[in-house]
C-alpha positions in Angstrom: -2.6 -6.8 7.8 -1.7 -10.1 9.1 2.2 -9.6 9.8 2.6 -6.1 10.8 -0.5 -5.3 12.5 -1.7 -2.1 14.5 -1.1 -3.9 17.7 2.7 -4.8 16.9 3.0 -0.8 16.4 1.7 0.5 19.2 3.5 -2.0 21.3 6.6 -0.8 19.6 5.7 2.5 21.2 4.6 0.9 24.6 6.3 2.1 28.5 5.1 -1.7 29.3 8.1 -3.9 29.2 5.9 -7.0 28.2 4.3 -5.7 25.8 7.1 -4.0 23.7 9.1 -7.0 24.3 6.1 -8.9 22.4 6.2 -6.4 19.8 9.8 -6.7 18.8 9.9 -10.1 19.3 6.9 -11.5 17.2 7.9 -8.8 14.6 11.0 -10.5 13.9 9.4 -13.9 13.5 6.5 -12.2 11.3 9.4 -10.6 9.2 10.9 -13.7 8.5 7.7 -15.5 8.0 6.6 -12.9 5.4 9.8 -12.6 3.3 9.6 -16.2 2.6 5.3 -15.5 1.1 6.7 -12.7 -0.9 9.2 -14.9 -1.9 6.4 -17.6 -3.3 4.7 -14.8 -4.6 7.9 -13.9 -7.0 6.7 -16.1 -9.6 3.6 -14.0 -9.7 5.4 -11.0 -10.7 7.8 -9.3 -13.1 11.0 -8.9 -11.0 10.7 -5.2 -11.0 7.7 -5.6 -9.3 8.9 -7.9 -7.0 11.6 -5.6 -5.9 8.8 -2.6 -4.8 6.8 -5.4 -3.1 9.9 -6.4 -1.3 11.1 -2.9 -0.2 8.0 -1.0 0.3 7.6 2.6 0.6 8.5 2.8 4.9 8.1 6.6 5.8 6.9 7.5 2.5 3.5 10.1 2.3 0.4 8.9 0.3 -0.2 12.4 -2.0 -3.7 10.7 -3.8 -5.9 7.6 -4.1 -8.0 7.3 -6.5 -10.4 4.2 -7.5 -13.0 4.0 -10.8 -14.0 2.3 -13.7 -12.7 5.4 -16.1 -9.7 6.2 -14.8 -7.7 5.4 -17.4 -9.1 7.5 -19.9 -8.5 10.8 -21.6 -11.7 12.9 -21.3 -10.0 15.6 -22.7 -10.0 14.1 -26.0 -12.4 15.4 -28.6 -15.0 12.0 -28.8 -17.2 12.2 -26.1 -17.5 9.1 -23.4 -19.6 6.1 -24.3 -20.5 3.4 -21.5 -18.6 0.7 -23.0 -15.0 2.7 -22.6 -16.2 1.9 -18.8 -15.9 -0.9 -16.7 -11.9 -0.9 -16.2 -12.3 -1.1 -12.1 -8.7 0.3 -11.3 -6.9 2.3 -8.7 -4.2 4.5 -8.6 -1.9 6.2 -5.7 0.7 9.2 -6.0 3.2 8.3 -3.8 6.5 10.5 -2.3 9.6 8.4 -0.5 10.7 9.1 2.7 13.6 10.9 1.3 11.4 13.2 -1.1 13.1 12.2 -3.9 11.1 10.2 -5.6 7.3 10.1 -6.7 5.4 6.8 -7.1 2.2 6.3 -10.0 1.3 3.1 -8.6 -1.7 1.9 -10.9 -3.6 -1.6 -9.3 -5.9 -3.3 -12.7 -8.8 -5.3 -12.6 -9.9 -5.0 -9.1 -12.3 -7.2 -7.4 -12.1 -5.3 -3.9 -10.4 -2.0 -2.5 -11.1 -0.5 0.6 -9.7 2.8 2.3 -10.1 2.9 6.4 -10.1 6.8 6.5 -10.5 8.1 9.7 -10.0 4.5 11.2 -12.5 3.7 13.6 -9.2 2.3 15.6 -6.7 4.8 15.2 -2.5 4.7 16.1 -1.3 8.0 16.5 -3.8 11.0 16.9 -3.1 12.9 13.7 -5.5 14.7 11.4 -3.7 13.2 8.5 -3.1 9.7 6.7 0.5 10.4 8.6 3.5 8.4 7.1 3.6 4.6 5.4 4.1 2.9 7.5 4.2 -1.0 6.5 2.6 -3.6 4.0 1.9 -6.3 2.6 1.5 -8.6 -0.2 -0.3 -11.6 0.3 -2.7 -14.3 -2.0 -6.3 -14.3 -2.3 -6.3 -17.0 -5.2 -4.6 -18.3 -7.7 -5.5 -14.8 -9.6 -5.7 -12.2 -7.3 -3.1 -10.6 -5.1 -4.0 -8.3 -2.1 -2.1 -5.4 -1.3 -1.9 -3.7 2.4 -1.0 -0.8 3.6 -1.2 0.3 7.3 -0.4 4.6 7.7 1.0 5.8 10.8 -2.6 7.6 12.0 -3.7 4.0 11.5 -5.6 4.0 8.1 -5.2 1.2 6.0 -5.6 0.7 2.4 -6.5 -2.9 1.1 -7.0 -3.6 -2.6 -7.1 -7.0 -4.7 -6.2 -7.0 -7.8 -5.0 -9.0 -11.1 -2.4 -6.4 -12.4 0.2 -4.2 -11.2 2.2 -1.5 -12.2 4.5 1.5 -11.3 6.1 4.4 -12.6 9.3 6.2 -10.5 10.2 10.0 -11.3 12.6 12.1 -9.5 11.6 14.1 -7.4 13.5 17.3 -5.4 11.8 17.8 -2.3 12.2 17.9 1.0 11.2 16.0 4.2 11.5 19.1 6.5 
């Protein structure tokens, strides 16, 4: 995370003037700074993609991550697995919105990196969970790979590159509380 980092969070929730004054400050300048590299990025994407880049999931809870090269098949089906059906890197997350009213498939293709900082060696808020989304990112690694960020309330973080993207949105009746 370059623009919303675990520093800028804590300071948000710092009793030291200086410091939270930093933290709100340099957050607004790294807001503005990132809107206009998502913007650049829009090119990149379909525009309904571009839309879930722009407004995040804030608050929402990670349900499941999952990362593998077989994924995306059906084992159930009656011919058995070869090693060529293999090989598909991808990831997928189960996501719920802050309001619980929505679920999220979010499914990351041809991955050349992923990583998943659970328990993070440096931790935000002591939880024993992932805790809430809290912010991320979407940023360049080359002129075919995108990098994806997210940074959770305990203070894991999720990081995957990838070539493709895509997302599915039910409804959802649940509740926060």
């Amino acid at each position: 995370m370059k623009f919303i980092t675990k520093e800028h969070w804590l300071g948000w929730n710092s009793n030291d003037e200086k410091v939270s004054n930093w933290a709100r400050e340099s957050t607004d300048e790294n807001f503005k700074v990132y809107a206009e590299q998502l913007e650049k990025l829009r090119p990149r994407l379909k525009e309904r993609n571009f839309e879930f880049f722009k407004n995040g999931l804030h608050d929402g809870q990670l349900i499941s991550f999952c990362i593998g090269d077989g994924i995306h098949l059906n084992l159930e089906k009656s011919e058995p697995l070869k090693l060529i059906d293999l090989g598909n890197t991808s990831v997928l997350m189960k996501v719920v919105n802050a309001e619980f009213n929505a679920i999220y498939d979010l499914k990351y293709e041809r991955i050349s990196k992923a990583m998943f900082d659970f328990p993070s060696d440096s931790p935000l808020f002591f939880w024993n969970d992932i805790g809430d989304w809290g912010y991320d990112e979407l940023s360049e690694v080359s002129e075919k790979i995108l990098r994806y960020e997210v940074l959770f309330s305990s203070g894991t973080t999720i990081l995957i590159e990838f070539e493709k993207f895509s997302f599915k949105k039910k409804r959802y009746k649940g509740s926060r509380y």
